[in-house]
C-alpha positions, 0 to 999 in steps of 0.5 A: 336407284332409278331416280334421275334428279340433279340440282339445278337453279337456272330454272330452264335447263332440266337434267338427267341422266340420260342422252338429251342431244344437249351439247352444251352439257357434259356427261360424266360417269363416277367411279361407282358407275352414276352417270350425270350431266354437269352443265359448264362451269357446274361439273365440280357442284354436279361431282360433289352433289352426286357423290353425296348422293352416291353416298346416301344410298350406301354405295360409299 
């Protein structure tokens, strides 16, 4: 589980799991401990993406 993808289709903006300085996004955290960025207006997309996700590697 060391991969940091997320979905994006603006083209400009790459995310990851990681501290980027970006204040225009926002970290969130799942109940499983996932971290991921959710860009405003993305955050429910970004939730359930991650949940998904969460879910196919086992952790659900």
């Amino acid at each position: 589980g060391g991969s940091s993808q997320a979905p994006t289709n603006n083209g400009g903006t790459s995310q990851s799991a990681g501290n980027n300085g970006n204040s225009s996004s926002t970290v969130r955290t799942t109940d499983h401990g996932t971290k991921y960025i959710a860009l405003p207006g993305e955050e429910e997309a970004m939730k359930k993406w991650v949940e998904e996700n969460e879910r196919a590697r086992g952790l659900r």
